[in-house]
matplotlib code that plots the C-alpha trace (Angstrom):
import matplotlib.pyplot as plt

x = [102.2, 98.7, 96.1, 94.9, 95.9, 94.6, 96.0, 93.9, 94.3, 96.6, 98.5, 98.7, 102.0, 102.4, 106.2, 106.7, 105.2, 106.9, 103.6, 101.1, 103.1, 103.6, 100.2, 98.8, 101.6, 99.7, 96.3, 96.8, 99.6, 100.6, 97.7, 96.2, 92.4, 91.4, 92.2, 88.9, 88.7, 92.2, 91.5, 93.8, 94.3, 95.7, 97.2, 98.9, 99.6, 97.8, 98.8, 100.3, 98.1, 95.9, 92.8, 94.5, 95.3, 92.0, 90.6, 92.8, 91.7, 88.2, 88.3, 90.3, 88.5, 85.2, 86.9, 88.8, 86.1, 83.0, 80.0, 81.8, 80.1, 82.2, 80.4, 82.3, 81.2, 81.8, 80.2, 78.1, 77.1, 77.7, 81.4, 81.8, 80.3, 82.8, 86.0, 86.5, 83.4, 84.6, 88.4, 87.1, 85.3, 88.3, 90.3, 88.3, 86.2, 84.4, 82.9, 80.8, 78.5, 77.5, 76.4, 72.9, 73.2, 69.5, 70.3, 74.2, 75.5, 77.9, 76.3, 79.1, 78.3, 80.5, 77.7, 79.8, 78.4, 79.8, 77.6, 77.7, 77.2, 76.8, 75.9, 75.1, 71.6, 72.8, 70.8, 74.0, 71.5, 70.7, 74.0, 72.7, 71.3, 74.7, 76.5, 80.1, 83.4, 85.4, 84.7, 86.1, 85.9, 86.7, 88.5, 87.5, 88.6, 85.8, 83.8, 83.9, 83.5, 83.8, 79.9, 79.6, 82.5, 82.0, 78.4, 80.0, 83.0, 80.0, 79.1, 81.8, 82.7, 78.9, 80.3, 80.9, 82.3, 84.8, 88.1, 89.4, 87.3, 88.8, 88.3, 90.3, 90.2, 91.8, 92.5, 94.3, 95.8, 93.8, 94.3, 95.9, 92.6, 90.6, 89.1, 90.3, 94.0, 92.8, 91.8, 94.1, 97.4, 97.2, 95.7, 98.2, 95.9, 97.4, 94.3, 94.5, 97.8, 98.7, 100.4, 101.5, 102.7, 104.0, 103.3, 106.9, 106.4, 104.6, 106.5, 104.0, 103.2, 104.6, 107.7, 105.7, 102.9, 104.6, 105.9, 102.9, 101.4, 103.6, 102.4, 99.3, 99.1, 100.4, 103.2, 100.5, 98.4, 101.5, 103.0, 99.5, 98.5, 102.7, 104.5, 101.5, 102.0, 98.5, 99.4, 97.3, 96.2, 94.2, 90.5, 89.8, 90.9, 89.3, 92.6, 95.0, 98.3, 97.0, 99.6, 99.4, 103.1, 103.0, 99.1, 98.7, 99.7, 98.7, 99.0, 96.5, 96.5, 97.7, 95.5, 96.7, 94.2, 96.0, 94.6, 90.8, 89.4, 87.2, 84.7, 83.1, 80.0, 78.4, 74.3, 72.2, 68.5, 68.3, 65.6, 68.5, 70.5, 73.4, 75.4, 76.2, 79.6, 81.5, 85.5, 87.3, 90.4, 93.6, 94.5, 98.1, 100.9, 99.3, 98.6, 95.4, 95.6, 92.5, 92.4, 88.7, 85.6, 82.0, 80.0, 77.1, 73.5, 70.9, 71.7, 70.1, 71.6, 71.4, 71.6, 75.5, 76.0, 75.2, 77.8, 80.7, 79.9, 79.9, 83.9, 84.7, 86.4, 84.3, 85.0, 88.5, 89.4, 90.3, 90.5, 87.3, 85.3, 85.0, 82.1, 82.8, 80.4, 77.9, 76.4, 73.1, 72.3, 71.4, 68.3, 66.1, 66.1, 63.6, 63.5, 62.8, 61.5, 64.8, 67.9, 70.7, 73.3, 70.2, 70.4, 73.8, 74.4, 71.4, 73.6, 76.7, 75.4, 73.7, 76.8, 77.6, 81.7, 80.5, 83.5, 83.1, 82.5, 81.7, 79.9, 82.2, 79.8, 79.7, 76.5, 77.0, 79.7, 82.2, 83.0, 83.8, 86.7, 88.2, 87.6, 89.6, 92.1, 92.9, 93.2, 95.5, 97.8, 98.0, 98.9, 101.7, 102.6, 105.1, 107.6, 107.4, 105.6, 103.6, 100.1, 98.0, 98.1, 95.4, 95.6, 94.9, 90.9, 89.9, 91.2, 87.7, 88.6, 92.1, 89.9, 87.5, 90.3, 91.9, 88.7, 86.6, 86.0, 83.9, 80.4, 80.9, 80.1, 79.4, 80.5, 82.5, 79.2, 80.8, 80.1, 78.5, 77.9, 81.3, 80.2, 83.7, 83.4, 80.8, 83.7, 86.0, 83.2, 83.3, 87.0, 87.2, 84.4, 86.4, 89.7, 88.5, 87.0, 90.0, 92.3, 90.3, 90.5, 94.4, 94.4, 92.5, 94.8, 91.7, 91.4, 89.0, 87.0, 86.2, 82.8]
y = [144.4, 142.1, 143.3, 139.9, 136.6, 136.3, 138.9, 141.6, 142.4, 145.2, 143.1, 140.0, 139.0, 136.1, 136.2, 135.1, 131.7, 130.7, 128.8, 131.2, 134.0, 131.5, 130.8, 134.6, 135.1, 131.8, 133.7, 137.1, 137.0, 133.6, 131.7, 132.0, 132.5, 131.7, 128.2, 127.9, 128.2, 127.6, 124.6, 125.3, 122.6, 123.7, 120.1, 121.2, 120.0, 121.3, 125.1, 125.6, 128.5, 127.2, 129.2, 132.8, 132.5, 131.4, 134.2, 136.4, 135.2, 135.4, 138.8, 140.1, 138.6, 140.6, 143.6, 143.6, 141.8, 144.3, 141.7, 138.5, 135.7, 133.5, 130.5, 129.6, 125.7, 122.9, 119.9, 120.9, 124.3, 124.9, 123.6, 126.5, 128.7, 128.0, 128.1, 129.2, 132.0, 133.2, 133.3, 135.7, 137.7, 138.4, 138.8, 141.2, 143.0, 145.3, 142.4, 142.0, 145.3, 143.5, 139.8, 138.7, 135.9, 134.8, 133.9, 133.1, 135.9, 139.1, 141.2, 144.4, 147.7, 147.0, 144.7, 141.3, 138.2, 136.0, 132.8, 130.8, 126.9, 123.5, 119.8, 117.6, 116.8, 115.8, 118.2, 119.4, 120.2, 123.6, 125.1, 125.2, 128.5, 130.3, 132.4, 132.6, 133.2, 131.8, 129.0, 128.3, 124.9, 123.4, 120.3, 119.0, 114.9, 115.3, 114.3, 111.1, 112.2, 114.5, 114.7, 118.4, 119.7, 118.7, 120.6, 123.9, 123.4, 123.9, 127.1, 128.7, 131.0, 132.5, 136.1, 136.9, 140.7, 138.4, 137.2, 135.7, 132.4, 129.7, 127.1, 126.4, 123.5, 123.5, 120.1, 118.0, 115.1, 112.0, 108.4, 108.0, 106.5, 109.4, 111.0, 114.1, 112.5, 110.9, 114.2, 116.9, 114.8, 112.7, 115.3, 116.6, 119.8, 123.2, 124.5, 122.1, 122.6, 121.3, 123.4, 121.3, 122.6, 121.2, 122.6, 123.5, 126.2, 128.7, 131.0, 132.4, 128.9, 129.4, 126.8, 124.5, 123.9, 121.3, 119.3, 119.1, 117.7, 115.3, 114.3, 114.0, 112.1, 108.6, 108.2, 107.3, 110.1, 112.8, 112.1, 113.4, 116.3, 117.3, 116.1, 117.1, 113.6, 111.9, 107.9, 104.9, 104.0, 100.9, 101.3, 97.8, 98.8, 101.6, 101.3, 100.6, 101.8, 99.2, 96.2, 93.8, 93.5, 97.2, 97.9, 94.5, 92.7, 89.5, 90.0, 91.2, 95.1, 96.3, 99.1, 101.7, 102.4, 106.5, 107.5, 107.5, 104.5, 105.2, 103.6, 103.5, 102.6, 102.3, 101.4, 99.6, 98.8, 95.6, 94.6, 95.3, 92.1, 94.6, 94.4, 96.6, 97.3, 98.8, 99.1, 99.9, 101.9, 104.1, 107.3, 107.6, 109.9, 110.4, 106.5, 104.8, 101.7, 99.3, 96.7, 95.0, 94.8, 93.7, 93.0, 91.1, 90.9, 92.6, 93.6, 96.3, 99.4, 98.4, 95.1, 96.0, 97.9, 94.9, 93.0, 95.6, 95.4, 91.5, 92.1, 93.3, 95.9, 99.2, 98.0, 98.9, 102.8, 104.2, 107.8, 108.2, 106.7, 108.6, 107.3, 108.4, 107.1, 108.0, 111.1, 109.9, 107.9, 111.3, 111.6, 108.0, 105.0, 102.8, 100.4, 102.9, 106.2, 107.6, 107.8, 105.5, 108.5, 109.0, 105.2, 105.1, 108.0, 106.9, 103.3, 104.7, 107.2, 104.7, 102.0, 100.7, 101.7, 105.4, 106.7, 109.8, 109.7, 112.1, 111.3, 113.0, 113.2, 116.0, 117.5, 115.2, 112.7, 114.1, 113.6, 110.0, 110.9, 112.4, 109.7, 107.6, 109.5, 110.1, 105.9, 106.0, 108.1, 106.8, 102.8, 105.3, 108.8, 110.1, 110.7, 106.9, 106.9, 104.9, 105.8, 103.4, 99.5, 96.9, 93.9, 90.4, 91.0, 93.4, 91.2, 91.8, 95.0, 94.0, 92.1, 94.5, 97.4, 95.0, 94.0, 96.7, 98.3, 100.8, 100.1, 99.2, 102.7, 105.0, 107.7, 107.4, 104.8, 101.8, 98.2, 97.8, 94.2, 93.2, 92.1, 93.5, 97.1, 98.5, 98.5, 100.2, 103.1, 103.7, 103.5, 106.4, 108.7, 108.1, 109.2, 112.4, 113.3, 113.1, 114.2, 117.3, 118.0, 117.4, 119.6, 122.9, 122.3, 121.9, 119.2, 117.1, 117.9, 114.8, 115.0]
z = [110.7, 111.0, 112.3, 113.0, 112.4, 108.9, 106.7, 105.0, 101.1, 101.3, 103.9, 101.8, 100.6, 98.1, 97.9, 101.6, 101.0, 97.2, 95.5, 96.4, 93.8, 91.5, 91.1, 91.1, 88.3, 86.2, 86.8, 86.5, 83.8, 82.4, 81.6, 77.9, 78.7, 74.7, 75.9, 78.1, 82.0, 83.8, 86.7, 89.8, 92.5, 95.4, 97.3, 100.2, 103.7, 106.9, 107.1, 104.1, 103.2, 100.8, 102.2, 102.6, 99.1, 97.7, 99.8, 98.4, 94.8, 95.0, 96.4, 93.8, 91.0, 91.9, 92.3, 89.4, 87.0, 87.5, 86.9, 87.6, 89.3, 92.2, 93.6, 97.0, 98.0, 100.3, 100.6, 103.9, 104.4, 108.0, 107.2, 104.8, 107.2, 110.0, 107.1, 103.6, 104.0, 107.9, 106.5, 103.0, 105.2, 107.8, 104.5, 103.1, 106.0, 103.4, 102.0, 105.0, 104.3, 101.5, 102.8, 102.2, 105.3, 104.4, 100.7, 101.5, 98.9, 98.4, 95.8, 95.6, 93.8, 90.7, 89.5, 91.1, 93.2, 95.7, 95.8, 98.4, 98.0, 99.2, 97.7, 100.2, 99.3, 95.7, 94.3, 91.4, 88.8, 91.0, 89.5, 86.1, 87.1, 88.6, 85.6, 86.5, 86.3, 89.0, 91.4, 94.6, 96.3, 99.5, 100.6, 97.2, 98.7, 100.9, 98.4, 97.3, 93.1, 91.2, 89.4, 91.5, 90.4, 86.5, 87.0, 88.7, 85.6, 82.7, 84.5, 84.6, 81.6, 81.6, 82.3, 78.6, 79.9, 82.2, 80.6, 83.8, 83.6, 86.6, 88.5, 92.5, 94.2, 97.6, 99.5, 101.6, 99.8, 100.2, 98.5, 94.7, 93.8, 94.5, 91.2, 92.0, 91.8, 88.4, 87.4, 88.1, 88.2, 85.1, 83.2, 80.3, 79.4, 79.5, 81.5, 84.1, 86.9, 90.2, 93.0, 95.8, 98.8, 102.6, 105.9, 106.3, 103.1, 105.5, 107.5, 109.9, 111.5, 115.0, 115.7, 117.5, 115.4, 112.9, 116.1, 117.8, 114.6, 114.5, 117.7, 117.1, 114.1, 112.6, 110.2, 107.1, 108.0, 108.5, 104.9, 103.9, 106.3, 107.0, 103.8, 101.6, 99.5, 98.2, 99.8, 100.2, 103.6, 104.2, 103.5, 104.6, 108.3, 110.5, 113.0, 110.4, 113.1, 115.8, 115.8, 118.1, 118.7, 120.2, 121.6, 123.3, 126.0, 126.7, 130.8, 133.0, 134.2, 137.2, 138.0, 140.1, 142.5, 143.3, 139.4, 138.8, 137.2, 133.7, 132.7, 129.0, 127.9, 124.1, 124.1, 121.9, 122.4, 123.4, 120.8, 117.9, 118.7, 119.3, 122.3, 125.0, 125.2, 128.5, 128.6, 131.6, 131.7, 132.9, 131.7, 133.0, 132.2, 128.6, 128.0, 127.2, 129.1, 128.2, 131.0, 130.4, 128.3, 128.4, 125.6, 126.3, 123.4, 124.6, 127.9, 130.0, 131.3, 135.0, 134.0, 132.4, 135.9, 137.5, 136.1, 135.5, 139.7, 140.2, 139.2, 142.0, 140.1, 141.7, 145.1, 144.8, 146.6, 143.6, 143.8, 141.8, 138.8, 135.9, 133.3, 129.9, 126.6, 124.0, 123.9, 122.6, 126.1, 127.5, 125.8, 126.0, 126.2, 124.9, 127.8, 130.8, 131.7, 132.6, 130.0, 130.0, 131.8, 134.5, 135.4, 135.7, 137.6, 140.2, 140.2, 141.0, 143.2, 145.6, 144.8, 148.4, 147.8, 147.6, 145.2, 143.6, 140.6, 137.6, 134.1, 131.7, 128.4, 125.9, 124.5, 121.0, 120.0, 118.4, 114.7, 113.1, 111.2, 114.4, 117.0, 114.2, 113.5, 117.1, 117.9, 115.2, 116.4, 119.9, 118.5, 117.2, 116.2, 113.6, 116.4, 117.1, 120.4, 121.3, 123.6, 123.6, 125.1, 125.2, 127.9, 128.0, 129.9, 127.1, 124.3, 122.3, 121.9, 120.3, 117.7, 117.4, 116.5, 114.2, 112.4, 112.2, 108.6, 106.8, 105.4, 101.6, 99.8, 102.4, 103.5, 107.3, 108.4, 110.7, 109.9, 113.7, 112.5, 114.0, 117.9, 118.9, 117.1, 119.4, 122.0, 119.9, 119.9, 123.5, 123.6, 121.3, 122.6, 125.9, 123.8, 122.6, 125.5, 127.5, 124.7, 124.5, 128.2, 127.5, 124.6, 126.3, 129.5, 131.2, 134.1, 134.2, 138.2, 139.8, 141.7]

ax = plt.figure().add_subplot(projection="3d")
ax.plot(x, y, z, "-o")
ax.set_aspect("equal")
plt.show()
C-alpha cells in the first residue's frame, strides 16, 4: 500500500506500468556499456509516469554506483525545484538528510553526488566542470536546441569506477521539427533508444483524469499530451483552434442582465503608440461570450472608462460588474500617481449606476503558454465542444485571435505589433482567471 501518492523505492513497481520495466531491464541488464553512454528518451503523454521512473533511476544509480555523479537539470531552476527534485525527494525521503539547498546538491556517504542544474542564462560551458555518470533532464522540448544537452553528453562517462554511464531525457512530445525529434528518432545508433508511452499506460491515474483532459484541451494539443504522438501544430498562429465558422457570430449580444457583466482591460503607456484595449463579456453556463471591444492609441485609463461609460453599457442593472485584466496595472502607471486598478476602482466606485462590482486580478499574470493553451481549448476541445463565441461588436478581437503570431525566434514573446492582439491578452487573463475559479470550485464573491 502507498504511503503517499508518489511511490517510495521499495514500493516502486515497474511491471504495473509495461515501459517503465522495459527500460530498467535495457539499463540494468541489456545494454552493452563498452559501446559508450546509453541515451534514454522518455516521450510520453501527460501522466504516463515518466518522472517516477526517472526518480527511481537516479536514486538507484547512486546507491548502487558508490562515487557516481548525477546532474538533475531543467531549463529554469525554480521549475526543477517545484518537479523532478520535489518528486526524487518524496521518492526517496532519505535523500533529504543529505541536501545541501544552498549549493542545490545530495552528497551521500558512499562517496555519490546529486547535482542539481539549470541553463537558462546560457552559461553551458559551466558543465565542463561536473564529472558524471548519469544525467537526468527535464522536459527536454522546452528548450528550443539541443547545445545544453550535447555539453552535459561530453560529461558524462567521467566516473572511471562507474560502468553504468547514461543519459534520460524525459518530455512531452512537441513538433517533428524539434531537434530533439531529429535527434533521438532518426538516430540508428545502438546507444541511442526511444520509449514512448500514452497517458492511458498508467494504472494509478484515477478514472476521471484522462476525461477531464480531454476537456480541457484541443484536438492538436491532446494527440500530444493524451496520445503521446510528436504532431505539427501551426507556429504561425497563437489561436490556431479559433475558426470563424464556430467562435463568431456576426450578430449583436444579447446580454443578460441576471449574470454579472465582465469587464477586461490590457494597458499600455500611452507614449508607446500602443493601444488600450478593454473587452466586455459573459461568463455563462461555462461559455466565454465576447460581446464588445475597445481599442483606442494612446488612451488614458479614465479616459478608456470614460468611453466603455458613454455605451451605455454600465447603466444596465446587471447584477454586478466584475473587472478582470493585467496584473502589472497594480503597481504604476506612468501617467498618474495612482495605478491603473486604483483609478478604476475609484471610477467605478463613484459611477452614478452604483453596481457592485469587484476587481478580480491575481498577484501576477499567469503563464503565456497557459493563457494560450486555455483559448485553444475553448474555440474547441477534444470532446468537440465548443466554449467559446465572439460577436459581431467585438469583431477586432476575431481578427486579432486569427492573426496574432509569435515573435520570430523567441521564446513564448507576442508580436504586440498587431493593433488587435492587445485585446486577445485581456481576453485571456480574463480566461484563466475565471477558469481557475472554475477549476478550485471556488466562486467568484461579488462585492
Amino acid at each position: 500500500m502507498l504511503t503517499s501518492d508518489v511511490p517510495t523505492v521499495t514500493e516502486f513497481d515497474p511491471y504495473r506500468v509495461p515501459y517503465q520495466i522495459k527500460v530498467i531491464s535495457l539499463v540494468r541488464q541489456e545494454y552493452n556499456y563498452n559501446l559508450g553512454p546509453l541515451e534514454l528518451l522518455l516521450s510520453g503523454a501527460v501522466g504516463s509516469a515518466k518522472s517516477i521512473l526517472l526518480s527511481h533511476l537516479i536514486s538507484t544509480h547512486v546507491r548502487n554506483n558508490p562515487g557516481a555523479g548525477v546532474l538533475v537539470g531543467r531549463k529554469v531552476l525554480k521549475d526543477l525545484k517545484n518537479t523532478q527534485w520535489a518528486m526524487l525527494l518524496k521518492h526517496d525521503p532519505a535523500l533529504a538528510e543529505y541536501w545541501n539547498k544552498s549549493d542545490m546538491t545530495i552528497r551521500l556517504p558512499n562517496g555519490s553526488i546529486i547535482y542539481g542544474v539549470s541553463w537558462d542564462d546560457g552559461n553551458y560551458s559551466k558543465f565542463r566542470s561536473y564529472p558524471l555518470s548519469m544525467a537526468a533532464i527535464e522536459e527536454l522540448t522546452e528548450n528550443k536546441n539541443m547545445e545544453f544537452y550535447q555539453e552535459i553528453r561530453m560529461r558524462v562517462g567521467r566516473c572511471l569506477n562507474v560502468k553504468e554511464n547514461l543519459m534520460v531525457s524525459a518530455t512531452n512530445p512537441d513538433s517533428p521539427h524539434h531537434e530533439a525529434f531529429k535527434y533521438f528518432f532518426e538516430n540508428k545508433s545502438e546507444s541511442v533508444r526511444v520509449f514512448r508511452s500514452k497517458s492511458e499506460d498508467n494504472p494509478f491515474l484515477p478514472k476521471w483524469y484522462i476525461a477531464s483532459l480531454r476537456e480541457r484541451l484541443d484536438p492538436k494539443m491532446a494527440k500530444r499530451m493524451l496520445e503521446g504522438e510528436w504532431i505539427e501544430i501551426n507556429q504561425d498562429r497563437i489561436y490556431y483552434a479559433f475558426e470563424d465558422s464556430r467562435n463568431y457570430k456576426d450578430d449583436v449580444y444579447k446580454f443578460n442582465l441576471s449574470y454579472p457583466l465582465d469587464l477586461m482591460f490590457d494597458f499600455n503607456n500611452s507614449k508607446s503608440g500602443k493601444p488600450m484595449s478593454v473587452a466586455a463579456g459573459q461568463y455563462i453556463n461555462g461559455h466565454f461570450n465576447v460581446a464588445k471591444t475597445w481599442i483606442i492609441a494612446g488612451m488614458r485609463t479614465l479616459d478608456m472608462c470614460d468611453e466603455v461609460a458613454a455605451s451605455g453599457l454600465i447603466d444596465r442593472p446587471f447584477c454586478s460588474i466584475r473587472l478582470f485584466g493585467d496584473a502589472t496595472g497594480k503597481h504604476s502607471d506612468t501617467r498618474s500617481n495612482k495605478s491603473d486598478w486604483e483609478l478604476i476602482e475609484g471610477f467605478f466606485a463613484n459611477y452614478k449606476s452604483r453596481l457592485p462590482y469587484m476587481i478580480e486580478v491575481g498577484l501576477s499574470n499567469p503563464p503565456i503558454k497557459e493563457r494560450h493553451n486555455l483559448i485553444n481549448s475553448l474555440c474547441i476541445n477534444d470532446l468537440g465542444m465548443t466554449k467559446f463565441t465572439i460577436y459581431k461588436d467585438a469583431e477586432d478581437a476575431a481578427k486579432g485571435f486569427r492573426l496574432a503570431k509569435l515573435v520570430e525566434g523567441a521564446n513564448l514573446k507576442e508580436d504586440d505589433s498587431l493593433r488587435e492582439q492587445h485585446v486577445t491578452t485581456a481576453i485571456g487573463y480574463w480566461a484563466v482567471r475565471i477558469d481557475k475559479y472554475m477549476r478550485d470550485l471556488q466562486p467568484i464573491v461579488i462585492s
